[in-house]
Each structure stands twice: as structure tokens, then as C-alpha cells.
C-alpha positions, 0 to 999 in steps of 0.5 A, spaced: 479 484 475 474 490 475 474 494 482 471 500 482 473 505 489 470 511 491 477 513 494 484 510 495 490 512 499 496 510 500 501 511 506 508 509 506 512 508 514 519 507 513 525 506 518 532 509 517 538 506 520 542 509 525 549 511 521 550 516 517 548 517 512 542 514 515 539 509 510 532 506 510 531 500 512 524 497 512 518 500 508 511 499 510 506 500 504 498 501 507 493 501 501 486 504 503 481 504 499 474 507 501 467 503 497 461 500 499 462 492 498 469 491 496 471 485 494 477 485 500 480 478 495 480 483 488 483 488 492 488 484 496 490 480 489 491 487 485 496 489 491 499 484 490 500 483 482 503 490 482 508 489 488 511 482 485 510 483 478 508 490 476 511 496 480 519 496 478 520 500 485 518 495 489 522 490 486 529 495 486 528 496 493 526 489 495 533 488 494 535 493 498 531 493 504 523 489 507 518 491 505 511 490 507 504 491 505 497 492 507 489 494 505 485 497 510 478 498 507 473 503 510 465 504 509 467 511 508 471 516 503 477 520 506 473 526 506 469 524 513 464 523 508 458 518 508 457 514 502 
């Protein structure tokens, strides 16, 4: 599964608890890949191999906290500039 991407970025939001030492809570992971006729399908699978079988990370901080995830897809590179 093959998809080739001019641009990828990736953001995490999180939420800390209240007490201290404040703990997080929640995680948010947000894909962002840039290309012209993206497979969102291909992508959205990738993403989801590596949270539920690849990415040791996700899977230690699973047990531990939410976490969600989501692709955002744009015609556009991050740079602002046009493909």
C-alpha cells in the first residue's frame, strides 16, 4: 500500500488533569498529508496499522489515557504553496 505524499505533518492536542503533578488525560493525533489525488482509504488504513499494530507508543499510552486520531487532507503543501 503505496502513497506517495508531497507533505505530511502531524499534531498532537492533549489535555492534563487538574492535580498535581498534572497528568494528561486525552491525546489527539491529527495526520496532515498534502497531494494531488490522494487515496484518503490508503491513508486512513496506514494511520490505522500503525496506531493498532505498529506504533509501541500508542499502545503503551493507550493503556494509560484516550487517545484519538484523525487525516486532514489538503490540495496543498504546508509551505502555502500550490501544487
Amino acid at each position: 500500500m503505496w502513497v506517495e505524499v508531497d507533505d505530511f505533518a502531524m499534531t498532537v492536542e492533549s489535555k492534563l488533569t487538574d492535580e498535581v503533578p498534572a497528568l494528561y488525560s486525552s491525546m489527539h493525533l491529527i495526520y496532515e498529508f498534502a497531494g494531488a489525488g490522494l487515496d484518503r482509504e490508503k491513508l486512513r488504513k496506514a494511520v490505522e496499522l500503525s496506531q493498532d499494530k505498529y506504533c509501541g507508543v500508542s499502545a503503551m499510552y493507550r493503556k494509560i489515557m484516550d487517545i484519538i486520531w484523525e487525516i486532514r487532507i489538503s490540495e496543498e503543501n504546508f509551505n502555502g504553496r500550490s501544487m
